[in-house]
PDB file of N, CA, C and O in Angstrom:
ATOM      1  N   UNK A   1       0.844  -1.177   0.000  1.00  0.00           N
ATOM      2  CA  UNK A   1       0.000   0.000   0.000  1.00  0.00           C
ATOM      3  C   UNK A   1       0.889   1.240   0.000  1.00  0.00           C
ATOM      4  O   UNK A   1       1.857   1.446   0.732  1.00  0.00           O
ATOM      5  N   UNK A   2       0.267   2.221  -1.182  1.00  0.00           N
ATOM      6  CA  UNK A   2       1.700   3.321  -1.031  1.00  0.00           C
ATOM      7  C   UNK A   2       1.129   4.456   0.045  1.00  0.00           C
ATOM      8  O   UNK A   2       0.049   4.469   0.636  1.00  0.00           O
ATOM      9  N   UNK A   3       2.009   5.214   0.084  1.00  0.00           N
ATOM     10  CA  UNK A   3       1.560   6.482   0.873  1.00  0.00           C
ATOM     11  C   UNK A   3       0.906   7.780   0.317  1.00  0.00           C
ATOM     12  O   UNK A   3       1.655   8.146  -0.589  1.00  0.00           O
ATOM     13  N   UNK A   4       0.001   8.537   0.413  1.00  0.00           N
ATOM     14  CA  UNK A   4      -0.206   9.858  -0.115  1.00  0.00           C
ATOM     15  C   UNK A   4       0.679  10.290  -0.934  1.00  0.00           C
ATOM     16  O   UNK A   4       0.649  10.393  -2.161  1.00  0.00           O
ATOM     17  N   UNK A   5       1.915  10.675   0.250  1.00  0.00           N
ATOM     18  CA  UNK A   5       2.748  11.549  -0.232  1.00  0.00           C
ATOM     19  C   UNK A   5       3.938  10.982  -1.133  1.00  0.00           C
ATOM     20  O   UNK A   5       4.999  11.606  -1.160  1.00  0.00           O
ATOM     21  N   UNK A   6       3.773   9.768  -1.896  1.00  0.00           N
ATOM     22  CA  UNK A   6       4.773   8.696  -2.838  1.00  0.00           C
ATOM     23  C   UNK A   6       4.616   9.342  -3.734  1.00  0.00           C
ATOM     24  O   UNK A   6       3.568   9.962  -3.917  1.00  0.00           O
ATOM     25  N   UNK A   7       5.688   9.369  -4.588  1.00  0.00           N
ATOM     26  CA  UNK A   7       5.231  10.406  -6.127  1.00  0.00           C
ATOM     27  C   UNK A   7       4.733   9.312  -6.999  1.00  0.00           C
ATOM     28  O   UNK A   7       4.773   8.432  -6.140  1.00  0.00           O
ATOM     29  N   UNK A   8       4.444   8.914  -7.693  1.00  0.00           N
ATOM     30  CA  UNK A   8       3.441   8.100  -8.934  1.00  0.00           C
ATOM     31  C   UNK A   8       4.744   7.110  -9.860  1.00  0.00           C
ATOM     32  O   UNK A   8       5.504   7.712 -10.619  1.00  0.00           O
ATOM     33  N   UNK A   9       4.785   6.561  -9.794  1.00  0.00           N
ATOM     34  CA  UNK A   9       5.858   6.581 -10.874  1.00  0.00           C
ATOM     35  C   UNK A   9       7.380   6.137 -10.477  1.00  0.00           C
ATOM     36  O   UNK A   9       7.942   6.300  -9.394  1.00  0.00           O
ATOM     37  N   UNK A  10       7.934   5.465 -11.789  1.00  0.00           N
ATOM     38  CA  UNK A  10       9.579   5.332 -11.294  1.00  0.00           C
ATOM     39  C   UNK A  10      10.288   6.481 -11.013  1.00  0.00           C
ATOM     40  O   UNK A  10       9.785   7.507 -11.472  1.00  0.00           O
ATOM     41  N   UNK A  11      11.752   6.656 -10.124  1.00  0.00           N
ATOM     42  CA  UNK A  11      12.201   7.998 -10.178  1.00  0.00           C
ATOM     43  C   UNK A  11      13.256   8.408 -11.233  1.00  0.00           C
ATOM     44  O   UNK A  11      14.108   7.550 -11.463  1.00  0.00           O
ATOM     45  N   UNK A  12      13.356   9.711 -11.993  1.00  0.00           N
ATOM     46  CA  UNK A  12      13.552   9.843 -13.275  1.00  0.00           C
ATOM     47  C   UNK A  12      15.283  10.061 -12.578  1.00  0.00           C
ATOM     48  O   UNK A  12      15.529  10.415 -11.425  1.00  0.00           O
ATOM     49  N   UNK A  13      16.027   9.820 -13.367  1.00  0.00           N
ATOM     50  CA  UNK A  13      17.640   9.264 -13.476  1.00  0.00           C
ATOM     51  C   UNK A  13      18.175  11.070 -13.801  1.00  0.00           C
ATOM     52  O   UNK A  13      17.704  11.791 -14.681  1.00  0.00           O
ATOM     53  N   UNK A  14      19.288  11.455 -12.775  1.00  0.00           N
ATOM     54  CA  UNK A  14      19.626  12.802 -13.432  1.00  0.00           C
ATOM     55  C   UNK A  14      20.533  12.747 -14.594  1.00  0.00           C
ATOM     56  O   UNK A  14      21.108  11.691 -14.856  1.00  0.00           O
ATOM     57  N   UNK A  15      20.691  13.721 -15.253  1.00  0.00           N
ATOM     58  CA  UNK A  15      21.290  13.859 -16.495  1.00  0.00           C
ATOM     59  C   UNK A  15      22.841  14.452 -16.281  1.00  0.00           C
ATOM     60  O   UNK A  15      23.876  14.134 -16.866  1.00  0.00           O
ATOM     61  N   UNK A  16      22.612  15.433 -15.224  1.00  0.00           N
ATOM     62  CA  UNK A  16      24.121  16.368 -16.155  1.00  0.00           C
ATOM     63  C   UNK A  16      23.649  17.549 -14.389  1.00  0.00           C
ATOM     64  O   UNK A  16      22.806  17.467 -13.496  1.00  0.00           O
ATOM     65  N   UNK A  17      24.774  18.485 -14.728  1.00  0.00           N
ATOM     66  CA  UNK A  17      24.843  18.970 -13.298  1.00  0.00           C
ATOM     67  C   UNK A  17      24.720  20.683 -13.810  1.00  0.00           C
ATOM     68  O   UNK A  17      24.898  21.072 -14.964  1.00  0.00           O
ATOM     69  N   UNK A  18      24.392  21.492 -12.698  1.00  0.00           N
ATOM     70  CA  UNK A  18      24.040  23.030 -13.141  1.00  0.00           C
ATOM     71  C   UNK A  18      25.297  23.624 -13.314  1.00  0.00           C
ATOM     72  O   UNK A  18      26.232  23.256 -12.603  1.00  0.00           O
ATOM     73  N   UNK A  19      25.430  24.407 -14.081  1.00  0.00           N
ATOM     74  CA  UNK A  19      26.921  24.991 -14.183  1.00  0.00           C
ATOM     75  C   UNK A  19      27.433  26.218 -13.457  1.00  0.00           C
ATOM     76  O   UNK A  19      28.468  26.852 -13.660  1.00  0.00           O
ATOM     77  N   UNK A  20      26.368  26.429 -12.466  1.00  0.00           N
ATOM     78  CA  UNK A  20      26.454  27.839 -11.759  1.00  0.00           C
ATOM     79  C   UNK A  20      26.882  27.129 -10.818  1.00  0.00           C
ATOM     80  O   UNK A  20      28.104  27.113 -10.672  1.00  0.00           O
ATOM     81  N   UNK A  21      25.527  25.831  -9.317  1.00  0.00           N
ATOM     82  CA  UNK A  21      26.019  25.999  -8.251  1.00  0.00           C
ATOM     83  C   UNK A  21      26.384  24.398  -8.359  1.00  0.00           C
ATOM     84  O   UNK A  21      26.764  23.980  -7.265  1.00  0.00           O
ATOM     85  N   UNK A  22      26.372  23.498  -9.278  1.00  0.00           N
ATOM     86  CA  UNK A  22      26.817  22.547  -9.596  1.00  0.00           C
ATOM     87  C   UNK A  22      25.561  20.865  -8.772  1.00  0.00           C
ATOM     88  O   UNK A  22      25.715  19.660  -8.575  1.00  0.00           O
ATOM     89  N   UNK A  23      24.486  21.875  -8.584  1.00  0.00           N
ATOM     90  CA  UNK A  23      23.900  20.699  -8.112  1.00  0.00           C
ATOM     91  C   UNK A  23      23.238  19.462  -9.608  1.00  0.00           C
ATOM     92  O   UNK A  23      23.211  19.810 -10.788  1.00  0.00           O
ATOM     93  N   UNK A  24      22.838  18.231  -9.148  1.00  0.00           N
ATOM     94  CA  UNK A  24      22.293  17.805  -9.576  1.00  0.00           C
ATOM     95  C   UNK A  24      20.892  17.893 -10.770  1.00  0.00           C
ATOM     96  O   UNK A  24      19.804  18.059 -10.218  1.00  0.00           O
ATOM     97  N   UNK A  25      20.866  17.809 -12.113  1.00  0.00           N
ATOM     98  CA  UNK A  25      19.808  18.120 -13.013  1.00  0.00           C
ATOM     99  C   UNK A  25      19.156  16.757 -12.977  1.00  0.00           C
ATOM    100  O   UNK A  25      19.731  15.674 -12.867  1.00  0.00           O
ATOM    101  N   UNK A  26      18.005  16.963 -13.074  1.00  0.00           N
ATOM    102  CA  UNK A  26      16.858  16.071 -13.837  1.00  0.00           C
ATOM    103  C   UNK A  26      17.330  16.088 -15.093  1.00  0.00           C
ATOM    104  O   UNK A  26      18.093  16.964 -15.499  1.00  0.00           O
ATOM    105  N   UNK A  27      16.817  14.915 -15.943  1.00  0.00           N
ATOM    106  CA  UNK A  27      15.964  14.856 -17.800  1.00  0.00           C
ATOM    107  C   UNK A  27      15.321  16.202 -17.585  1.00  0.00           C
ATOM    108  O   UNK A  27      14.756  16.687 -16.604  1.00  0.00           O
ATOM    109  N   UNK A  28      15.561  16.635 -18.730  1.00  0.00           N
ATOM    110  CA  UNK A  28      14.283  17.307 -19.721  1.00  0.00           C
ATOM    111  C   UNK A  28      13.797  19.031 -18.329  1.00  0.00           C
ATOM    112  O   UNK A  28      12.702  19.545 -18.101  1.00  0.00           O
ATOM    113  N   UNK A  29      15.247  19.383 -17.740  1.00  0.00           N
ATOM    114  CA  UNK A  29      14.901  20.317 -17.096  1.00  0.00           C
ATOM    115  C   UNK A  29      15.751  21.435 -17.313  1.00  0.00           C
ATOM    116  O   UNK A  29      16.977  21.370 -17.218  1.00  0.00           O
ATOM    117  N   UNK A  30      14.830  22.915 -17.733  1.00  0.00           N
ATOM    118  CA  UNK A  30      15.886  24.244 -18.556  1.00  0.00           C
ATOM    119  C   UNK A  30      15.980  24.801 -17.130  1.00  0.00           C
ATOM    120  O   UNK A  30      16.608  25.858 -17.194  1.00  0.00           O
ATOM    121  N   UNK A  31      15.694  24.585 -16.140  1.00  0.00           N
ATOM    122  CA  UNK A  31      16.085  25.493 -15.075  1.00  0.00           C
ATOM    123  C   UNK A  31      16.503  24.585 -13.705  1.00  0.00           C
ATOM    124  O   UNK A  31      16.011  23.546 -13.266  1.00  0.00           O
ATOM    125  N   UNK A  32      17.369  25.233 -13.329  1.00  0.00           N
ATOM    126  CA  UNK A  32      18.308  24.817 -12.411  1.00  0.00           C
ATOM    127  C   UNK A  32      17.098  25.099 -10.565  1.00  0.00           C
ATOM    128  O   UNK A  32      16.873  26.286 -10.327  1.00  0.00           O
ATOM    129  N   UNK A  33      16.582  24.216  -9.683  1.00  0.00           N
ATOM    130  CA  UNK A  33      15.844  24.513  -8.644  1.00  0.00           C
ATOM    131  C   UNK A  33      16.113  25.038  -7.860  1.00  0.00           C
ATOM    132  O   UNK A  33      15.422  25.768  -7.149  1.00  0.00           O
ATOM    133  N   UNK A  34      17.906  24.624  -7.763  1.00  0.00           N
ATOM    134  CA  UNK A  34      18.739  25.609  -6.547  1.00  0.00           C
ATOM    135  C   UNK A  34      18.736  26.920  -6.407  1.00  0.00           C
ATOM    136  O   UNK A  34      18.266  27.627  -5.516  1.00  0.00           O
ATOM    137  N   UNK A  35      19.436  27.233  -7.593  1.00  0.00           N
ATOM    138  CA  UNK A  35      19.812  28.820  -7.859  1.00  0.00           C
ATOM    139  C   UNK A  35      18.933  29.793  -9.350  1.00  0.00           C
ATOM    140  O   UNK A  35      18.897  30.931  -9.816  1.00  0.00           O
ATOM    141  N   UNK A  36      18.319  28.358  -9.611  1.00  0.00           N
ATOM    142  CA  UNK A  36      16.835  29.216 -10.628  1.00  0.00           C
ATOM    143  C   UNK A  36      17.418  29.853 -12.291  1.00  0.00           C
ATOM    144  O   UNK A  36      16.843  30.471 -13.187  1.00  0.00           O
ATOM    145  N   UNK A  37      19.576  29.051 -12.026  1.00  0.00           N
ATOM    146  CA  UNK A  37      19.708  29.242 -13.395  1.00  0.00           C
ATOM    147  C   UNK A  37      19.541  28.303 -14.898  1.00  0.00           C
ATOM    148  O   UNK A  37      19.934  27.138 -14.960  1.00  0.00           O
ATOM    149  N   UNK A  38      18.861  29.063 -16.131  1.00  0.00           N
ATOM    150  CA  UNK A  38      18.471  28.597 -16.873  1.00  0.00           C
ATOM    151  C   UNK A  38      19.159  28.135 -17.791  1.00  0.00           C
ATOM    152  O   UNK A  38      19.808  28.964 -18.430  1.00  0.00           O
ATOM    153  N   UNK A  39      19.281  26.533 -18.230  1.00  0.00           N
ATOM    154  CA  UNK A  39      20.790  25.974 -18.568  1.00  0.00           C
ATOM    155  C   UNK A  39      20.467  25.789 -20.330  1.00  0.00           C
ATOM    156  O   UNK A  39      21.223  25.122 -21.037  1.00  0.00           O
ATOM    157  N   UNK A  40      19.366  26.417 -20.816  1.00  0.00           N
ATOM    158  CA  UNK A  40      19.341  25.887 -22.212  1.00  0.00           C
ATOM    159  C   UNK A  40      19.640  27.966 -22.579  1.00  0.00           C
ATOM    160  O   UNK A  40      18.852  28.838 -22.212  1.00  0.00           O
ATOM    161  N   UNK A  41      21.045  28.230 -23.407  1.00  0.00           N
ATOM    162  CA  UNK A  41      20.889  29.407 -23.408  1.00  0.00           C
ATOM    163  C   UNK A  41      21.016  29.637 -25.013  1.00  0.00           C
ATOM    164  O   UNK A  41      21.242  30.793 -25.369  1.00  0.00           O
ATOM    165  N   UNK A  42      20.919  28.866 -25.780  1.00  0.00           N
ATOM    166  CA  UNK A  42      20.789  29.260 -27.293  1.00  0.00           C
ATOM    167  C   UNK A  42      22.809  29.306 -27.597  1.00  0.00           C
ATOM    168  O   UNK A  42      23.301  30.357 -28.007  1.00  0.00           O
ATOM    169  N   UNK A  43      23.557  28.283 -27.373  1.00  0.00           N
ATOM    170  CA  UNK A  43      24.813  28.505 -28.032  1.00  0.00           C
ATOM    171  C   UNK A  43      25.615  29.710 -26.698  1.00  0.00           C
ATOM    172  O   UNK A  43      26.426  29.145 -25.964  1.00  0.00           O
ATOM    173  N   UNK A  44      25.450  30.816 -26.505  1.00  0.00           N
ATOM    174  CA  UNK A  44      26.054  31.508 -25.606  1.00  0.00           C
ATOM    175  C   UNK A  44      26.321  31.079 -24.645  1.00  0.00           C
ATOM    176  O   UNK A  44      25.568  30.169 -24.296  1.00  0.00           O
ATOM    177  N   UNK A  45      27.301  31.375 -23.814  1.00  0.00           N
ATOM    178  CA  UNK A  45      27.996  31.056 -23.032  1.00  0.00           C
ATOM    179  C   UNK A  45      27.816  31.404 -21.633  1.00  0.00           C
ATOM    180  O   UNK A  45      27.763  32.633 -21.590  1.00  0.00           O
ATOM    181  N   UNK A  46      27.708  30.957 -20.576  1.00  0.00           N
ATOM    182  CA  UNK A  46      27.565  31.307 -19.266  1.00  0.00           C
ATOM    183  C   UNK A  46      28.301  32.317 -18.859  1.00  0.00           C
ATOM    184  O   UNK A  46      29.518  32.131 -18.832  1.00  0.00           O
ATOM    185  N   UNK A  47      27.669  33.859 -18.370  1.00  0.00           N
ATOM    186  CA  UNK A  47      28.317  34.645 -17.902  1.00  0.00           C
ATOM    187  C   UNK A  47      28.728  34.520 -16.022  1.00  0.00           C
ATOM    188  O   UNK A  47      29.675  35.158 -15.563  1.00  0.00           O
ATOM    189  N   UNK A  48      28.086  33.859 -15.378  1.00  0.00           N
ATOM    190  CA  UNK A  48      27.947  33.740 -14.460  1.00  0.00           C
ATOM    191  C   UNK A  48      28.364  32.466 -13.805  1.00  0.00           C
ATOM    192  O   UNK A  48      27.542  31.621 -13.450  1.00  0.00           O
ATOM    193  N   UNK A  49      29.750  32.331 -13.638  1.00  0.00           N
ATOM    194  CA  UNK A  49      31.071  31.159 -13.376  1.00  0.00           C
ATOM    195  C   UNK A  49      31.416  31.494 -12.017  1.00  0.00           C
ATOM    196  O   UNK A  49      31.643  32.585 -11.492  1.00  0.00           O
ATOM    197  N   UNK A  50      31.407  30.273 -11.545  1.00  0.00           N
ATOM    198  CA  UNK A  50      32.049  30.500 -10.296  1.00  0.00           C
ATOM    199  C   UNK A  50      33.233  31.743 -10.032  1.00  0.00           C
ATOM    200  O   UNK A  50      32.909  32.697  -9.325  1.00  0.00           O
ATOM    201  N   UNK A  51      34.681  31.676 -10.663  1.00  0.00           N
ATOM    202  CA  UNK A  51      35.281  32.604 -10.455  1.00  0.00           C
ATOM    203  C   UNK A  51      34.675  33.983 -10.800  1.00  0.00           C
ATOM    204  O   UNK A  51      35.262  34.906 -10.236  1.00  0.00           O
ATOM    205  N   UNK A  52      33.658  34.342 -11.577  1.00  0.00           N
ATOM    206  CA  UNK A  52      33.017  35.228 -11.896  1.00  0.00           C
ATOM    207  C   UNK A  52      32.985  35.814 -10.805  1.00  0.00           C
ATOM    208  O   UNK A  52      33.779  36.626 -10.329  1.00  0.00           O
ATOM    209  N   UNK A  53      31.512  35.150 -10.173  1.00  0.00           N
ATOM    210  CA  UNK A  53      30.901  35.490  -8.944  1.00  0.00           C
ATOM    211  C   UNK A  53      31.983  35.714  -7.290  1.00  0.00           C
ATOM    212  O   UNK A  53      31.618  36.237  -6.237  1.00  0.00           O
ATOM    213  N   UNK A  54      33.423  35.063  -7.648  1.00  0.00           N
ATOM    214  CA  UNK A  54      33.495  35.507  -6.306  1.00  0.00           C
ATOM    215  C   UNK A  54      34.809  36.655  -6.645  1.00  0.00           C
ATOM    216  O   UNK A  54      35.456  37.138  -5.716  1.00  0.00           O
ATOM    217  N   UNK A  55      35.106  37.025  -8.183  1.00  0.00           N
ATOM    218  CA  UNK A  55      35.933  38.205  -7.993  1.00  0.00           C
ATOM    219  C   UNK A  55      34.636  39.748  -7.717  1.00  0.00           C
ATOM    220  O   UNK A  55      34.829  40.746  -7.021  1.00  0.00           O
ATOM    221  N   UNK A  56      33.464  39.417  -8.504  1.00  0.00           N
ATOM    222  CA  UNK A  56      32.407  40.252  -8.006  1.00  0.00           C
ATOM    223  C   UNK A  56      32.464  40.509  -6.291  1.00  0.00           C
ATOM    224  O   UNK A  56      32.849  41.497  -5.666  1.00  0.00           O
ATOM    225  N   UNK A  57      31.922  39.208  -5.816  1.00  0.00           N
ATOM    226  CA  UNK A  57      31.724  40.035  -4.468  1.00  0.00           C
ATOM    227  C   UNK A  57      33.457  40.087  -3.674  1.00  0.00           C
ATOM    228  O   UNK A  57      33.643  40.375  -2.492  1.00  0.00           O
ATOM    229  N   UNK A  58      34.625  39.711  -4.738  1.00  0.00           N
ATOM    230  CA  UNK A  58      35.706  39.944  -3.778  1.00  0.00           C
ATOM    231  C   UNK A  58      35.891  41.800  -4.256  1.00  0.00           C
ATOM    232  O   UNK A  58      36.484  42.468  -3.410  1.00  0.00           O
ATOM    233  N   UNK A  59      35.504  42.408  -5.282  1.00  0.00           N
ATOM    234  CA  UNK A  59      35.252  44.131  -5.788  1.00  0.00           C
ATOM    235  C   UNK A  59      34.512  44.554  -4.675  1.00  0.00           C
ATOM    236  O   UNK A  59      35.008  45.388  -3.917  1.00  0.00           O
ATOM    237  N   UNK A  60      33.447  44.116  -4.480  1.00  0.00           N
ATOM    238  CA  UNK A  60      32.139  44.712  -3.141  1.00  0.00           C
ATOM    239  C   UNK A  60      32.615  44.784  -2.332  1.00  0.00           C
ATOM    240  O   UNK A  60      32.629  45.899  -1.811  1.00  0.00           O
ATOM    241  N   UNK A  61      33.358  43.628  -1.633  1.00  0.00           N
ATOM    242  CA  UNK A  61      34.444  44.005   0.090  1.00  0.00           C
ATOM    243  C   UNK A  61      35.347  45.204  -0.214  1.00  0.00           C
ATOM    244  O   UNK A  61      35.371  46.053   0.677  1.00  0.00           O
ATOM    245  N   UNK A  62      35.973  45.400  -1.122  1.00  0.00           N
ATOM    246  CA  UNK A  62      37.167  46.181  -1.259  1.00  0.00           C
ATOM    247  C   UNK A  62      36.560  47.582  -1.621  1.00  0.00           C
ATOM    248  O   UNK A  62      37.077  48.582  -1.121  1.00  0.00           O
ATOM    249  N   UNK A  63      35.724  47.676  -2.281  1.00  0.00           N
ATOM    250  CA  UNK A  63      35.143  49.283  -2.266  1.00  0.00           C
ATOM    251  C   UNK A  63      33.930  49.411  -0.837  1.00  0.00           C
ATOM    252  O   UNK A  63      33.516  50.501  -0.445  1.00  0.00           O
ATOM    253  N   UNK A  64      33.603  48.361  -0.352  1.00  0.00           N
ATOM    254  CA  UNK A  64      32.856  48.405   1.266  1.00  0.00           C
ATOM    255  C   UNK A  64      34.087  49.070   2.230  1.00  0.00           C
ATOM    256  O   UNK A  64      34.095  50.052   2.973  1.00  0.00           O
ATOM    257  N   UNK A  65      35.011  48.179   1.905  1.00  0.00           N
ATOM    258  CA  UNK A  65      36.340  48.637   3.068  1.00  0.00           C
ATOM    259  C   UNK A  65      36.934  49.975   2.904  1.00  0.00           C
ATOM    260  O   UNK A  65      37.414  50.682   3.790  1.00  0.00           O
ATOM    261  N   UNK A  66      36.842  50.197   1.766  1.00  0.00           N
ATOM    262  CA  UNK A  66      37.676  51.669   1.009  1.00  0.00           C
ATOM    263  C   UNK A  66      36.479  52.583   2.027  1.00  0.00           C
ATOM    264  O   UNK A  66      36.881  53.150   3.043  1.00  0.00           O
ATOM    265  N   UNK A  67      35.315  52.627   1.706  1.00  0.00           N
ATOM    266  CA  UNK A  67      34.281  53.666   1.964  1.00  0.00           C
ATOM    267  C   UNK A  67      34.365  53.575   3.367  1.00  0.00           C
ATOM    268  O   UNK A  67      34.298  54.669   3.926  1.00  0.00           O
ATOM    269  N   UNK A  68      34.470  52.763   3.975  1.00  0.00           N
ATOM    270  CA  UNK A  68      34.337  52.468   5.615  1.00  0.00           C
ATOM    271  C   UNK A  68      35.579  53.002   6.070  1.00  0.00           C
ATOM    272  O   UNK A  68      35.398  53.725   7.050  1.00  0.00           O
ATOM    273  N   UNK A  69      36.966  52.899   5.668  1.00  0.00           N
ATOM    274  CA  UNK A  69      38.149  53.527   5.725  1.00  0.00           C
ATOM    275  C   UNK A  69      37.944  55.265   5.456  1.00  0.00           C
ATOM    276  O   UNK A  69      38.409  56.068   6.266  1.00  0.00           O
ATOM    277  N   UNK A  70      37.516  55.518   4.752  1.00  0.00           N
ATOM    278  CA  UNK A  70      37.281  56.927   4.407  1.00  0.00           C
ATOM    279  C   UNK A  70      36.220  57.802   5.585  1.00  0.00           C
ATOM    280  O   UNK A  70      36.268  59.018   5.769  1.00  0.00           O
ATOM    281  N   UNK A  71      35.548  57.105   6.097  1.00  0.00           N
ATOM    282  CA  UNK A  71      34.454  57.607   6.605  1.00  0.00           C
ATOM    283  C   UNK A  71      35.105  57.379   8.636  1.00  0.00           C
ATOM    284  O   UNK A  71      34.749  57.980   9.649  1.00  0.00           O
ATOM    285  N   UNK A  72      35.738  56.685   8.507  1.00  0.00           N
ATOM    286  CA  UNK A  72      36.725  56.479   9.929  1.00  0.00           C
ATOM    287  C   UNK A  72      37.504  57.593   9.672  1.00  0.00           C
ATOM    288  O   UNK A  72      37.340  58.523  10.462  1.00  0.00           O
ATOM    289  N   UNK A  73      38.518  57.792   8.548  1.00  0.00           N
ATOM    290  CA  UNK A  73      39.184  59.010   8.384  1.00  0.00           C
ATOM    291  C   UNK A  73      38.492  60.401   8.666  1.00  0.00           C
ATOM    292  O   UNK A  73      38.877  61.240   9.482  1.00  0.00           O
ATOM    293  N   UNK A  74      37.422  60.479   7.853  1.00  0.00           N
ATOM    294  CA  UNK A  74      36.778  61.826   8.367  1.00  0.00           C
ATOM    295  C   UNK A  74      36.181  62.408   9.310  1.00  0.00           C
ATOM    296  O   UNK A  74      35.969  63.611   9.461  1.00  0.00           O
ATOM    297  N   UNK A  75      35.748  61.032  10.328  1.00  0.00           N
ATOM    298  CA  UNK A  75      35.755  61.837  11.930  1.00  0.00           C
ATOM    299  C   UNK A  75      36.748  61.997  12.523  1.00  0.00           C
ATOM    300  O   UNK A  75      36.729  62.552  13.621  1.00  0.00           O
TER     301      UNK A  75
END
């Protein structure tokens, strides 16, 4: 006897992995559940790469620290 909450069906086999946060894909899925990125992009290329993302927020600390340095200076 199954339960309510059993999904219907065999469970579908993943394919291939997200290229942003690297989790696990389903078959037959254009969007990533983790991070909501969309992996079918027409030939173009992923702008949004790991090293991407952490020289971005390593720019944000360093102009956070600059402004916070400046603002200690001026009192």
């Amino acid at each position: 006897m199954s339960t309510p909450f059993e999904a219907p069906g065999p469970p579908v086999a993943p394919s291939s992995t997200c290229s942003l946060c690297g989790s696990v894909l389903m078959v037959d899925v254009d969007r990533c559940s983790v991070c909501g990125l969309y992996q079918t992009g027409g030939g173009r290329p992923n702008p949004f790469t790991g090293a991407a993302l952490w020289i971005l927020i390593g720019g944000i600390a360093v102009v956070y620290a600059i402004t916070v340095l400046v603002v200690a200076v001026a009192r």
